[in-house]
Structure formats: C-alpha cells, structure tokens
N, C-alpha and C positions, 0 to 999 in steps of 0.2 A: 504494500500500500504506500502510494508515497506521500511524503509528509507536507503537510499543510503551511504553508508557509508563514501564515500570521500564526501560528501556534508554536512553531519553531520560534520565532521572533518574541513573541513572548516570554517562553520559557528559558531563552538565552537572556532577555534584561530582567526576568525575576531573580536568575541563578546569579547575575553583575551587581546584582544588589543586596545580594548576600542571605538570599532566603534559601533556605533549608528545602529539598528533596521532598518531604511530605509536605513541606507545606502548599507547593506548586501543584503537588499532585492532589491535596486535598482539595485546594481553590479550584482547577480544571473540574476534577470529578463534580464538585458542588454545583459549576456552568455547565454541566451536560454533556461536556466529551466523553468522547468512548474510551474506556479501558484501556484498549488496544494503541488509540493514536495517542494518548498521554504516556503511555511504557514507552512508543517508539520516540516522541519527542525527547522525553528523559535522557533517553538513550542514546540520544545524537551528541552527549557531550559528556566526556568521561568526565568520574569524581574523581580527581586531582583538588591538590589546593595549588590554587594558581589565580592573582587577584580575578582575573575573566575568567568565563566559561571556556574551554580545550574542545574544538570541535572534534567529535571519533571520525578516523576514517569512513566513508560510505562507498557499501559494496556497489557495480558496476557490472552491469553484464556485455561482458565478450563472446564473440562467435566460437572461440573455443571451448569455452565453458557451457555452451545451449548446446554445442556437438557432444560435447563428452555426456550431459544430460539423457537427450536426444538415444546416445548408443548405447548405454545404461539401461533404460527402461522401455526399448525396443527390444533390448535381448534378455531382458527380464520375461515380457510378455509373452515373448517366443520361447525362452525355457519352461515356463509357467504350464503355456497351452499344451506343449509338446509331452512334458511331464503326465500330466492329465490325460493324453491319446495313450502314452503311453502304458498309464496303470489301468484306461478304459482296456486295451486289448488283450492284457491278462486277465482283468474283470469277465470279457469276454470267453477268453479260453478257458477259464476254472469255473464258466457258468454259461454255458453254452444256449443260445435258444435255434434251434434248429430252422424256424420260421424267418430268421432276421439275415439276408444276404452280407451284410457286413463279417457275420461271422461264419459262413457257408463260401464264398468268396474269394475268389483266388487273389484278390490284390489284397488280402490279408497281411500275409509278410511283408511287402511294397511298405505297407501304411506305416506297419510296425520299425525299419527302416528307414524311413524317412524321420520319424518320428526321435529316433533315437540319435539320425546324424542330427537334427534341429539341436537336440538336447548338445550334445558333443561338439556343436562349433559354439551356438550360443552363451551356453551358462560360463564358460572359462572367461568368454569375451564382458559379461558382465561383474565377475567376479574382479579382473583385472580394472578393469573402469571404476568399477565402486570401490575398492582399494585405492586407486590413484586420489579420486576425490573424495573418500575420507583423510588421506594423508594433506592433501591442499590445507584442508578446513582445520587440520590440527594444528598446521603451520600459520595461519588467518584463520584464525575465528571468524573475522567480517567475512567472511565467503558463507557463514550458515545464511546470513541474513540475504542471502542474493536472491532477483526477487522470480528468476529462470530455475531455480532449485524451489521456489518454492510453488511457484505456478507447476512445470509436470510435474511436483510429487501430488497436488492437490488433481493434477486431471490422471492420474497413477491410481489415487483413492477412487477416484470414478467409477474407472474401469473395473475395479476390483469389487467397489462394491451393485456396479451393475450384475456381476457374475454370482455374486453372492444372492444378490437379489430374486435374480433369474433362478438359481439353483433352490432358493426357498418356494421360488413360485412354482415352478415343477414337481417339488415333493409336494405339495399343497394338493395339486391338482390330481395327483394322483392317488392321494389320499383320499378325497373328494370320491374319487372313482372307484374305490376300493382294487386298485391292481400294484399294488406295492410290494413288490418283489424281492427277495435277497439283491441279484445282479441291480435291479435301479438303484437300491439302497446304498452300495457300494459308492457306486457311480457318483451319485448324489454328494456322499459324504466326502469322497476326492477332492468334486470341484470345492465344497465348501471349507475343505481344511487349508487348498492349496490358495483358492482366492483369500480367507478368510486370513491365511497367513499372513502374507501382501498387505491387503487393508491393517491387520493388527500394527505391522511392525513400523510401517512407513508415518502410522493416525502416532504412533508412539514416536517416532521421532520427531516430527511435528511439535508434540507437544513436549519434549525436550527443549527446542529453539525457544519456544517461549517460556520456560521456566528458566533459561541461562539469560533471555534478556530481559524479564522482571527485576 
C-alpha cells in the first residue's frame, strides 16, 4: 500500500517535535486511520535518537526481483499440480474403477510421466529461487516489505484457496448425493492437504511481515 503523503508529513513533524511513538499512534488511531497505514507511516523512520526523524530505506521493485517472484510461484504451482496427478494415479491404481477410461487407458503411464518429469524439473527450480530470496531478505530486511513479494504471495493465496474451495465444494456435492467413495475421499483429501498446505504456510508468513513491522 503506498503511503499517504500528508500522513507521512505529519508523522515526521510530530516525531521533530519530540512526541513519543504512542502518542502519534494514539492521536492517528483517535482521527480514524487505519491500523495498517499508521504501522507503515511509523515505520518509514527508524527509532534512532537523532535531533530529526532518520528516514528507513524504502523497498523498490526491480524486474529482477518480479522475475525471481514470477519463477518461484510458477514452479511452485506446477510442483503442486503435478504432485496431486501424481498421488491421483496411485489413488487410481490401489482403487481401480473399471468404468473410468483414465484408468483403463493406455496413456496411463504417459500421464504418470509427464507428471513426474513436471515434478523433477520444477520443485528443484523453486526450491533454488526460494533459497536465493530468503537469503536476499536476511541480508535487507527492507526487501520483506517489497510490495511485488507481497502482491503474488496474496494472488498465491488465491489460487490456493480457490483449490481448497473447489475441493470443499466437490466433497459437498457428493455428499449431497450420497456417492462418497474411498478413491474420491483420497482424492479429495490430497488436493486439500496439498492446497491447504500453500495457503497455511504462505497466510503465515504474511502475517510474520506484519508482526516484524508492528
């Protein structure tokens, strides 16, 4: 979110004028700003003693930084799915429905395959990326706050919990109908661990960033 510029301006000549941290933030909260943009205003000027306010660095988004995003959470999505195809075809083989072509089917192995190379080029390539840019962010901190890390992790949660969503809405529906099966039941609970994982880990570091800039 970027910061308002009469409220930065403000909160720089209360802090010149020698007021106290809660007091700024209790005068804002009492005018009706939001939580959120009085933390980030705060937050624009380290506590140093230094006669004026110390602007903090502000983070900056580069095209190398949206890339490295960008290949992170495309090869997250593609380990993810692939993962999920892949415990569906064992699902499939240990619970076989004879009626269902996908598993009568000679591009069976193909799927399985493909499924496995996706997993095996992808997951290394995000595991490497998300290393590199944990290690950035340990070296700058201002890099949690960048605001390309924070936009796809929130369109990240989306997608996750579209899946999750979906996944609830299927078992619903089939319960509705009374055809609940072992193999759907499996099924079900894959996507739900596997999206559900995603959304858990990513909604948690989220709200890390905001309890390191409170």
């Amino acid at each position: 979110m970027a910061l308002n510029e009469e409220l930065r301006t403000f909160v720089k000549e209360a802090l010149a004028r020698g007021l106290s941290r809660v007091e700024v933030r209790s005068a804002l909260a009492e005018a009706g700003w939001p939580e959120d943009q009085i933390r980030n205003a705060l937050n624009a000027f380290a506590q140093l003693d230094f006669p004026v306010p110390v602007p903090r660095p502000q983070p900056y988004v580069s095209a190398r930084e949206a890339f490295l995003y960008l290949i992170m959470f495309t090869t997250l999505t593609i380990a993810a799915t692939n993962l999920g195809n892949l415990i569906f075809h064992f699902i499939d083989r240990a619970f076989p429905d004879p009626t269902d072509p996908a598993v009568v089917g000679s591009w069976v192995t193909e799927r399985l395959r493909w499924a496995a190379a996706y997993i095996i080029i992808s997951f290394p390539i995000f595991l490497t990326v998300s290393i590199r840019i944990n290690r950035a962010i340990a070296r700058d901190p201002v890099k949690r706050s960048s605001k390309i890390r924070k936009w796809l992790t929130y369109v990240m949660l989306f997608i996750a919990a579209g899946f999750v969503i979906g996944d609830l809405t299927s078992l619903v529906f089939n319960l509705l109908g009374g055809e609940m099966t072992l193999r759907f039941t499996l099924k079900v609970l894959t996507v739900g661990v596997i999206a559900g994982s995603v959304f858990g880990y990513y909604f948690w570091d989220l709200r890390q960033d905001e309890r390191i800039t409170e």
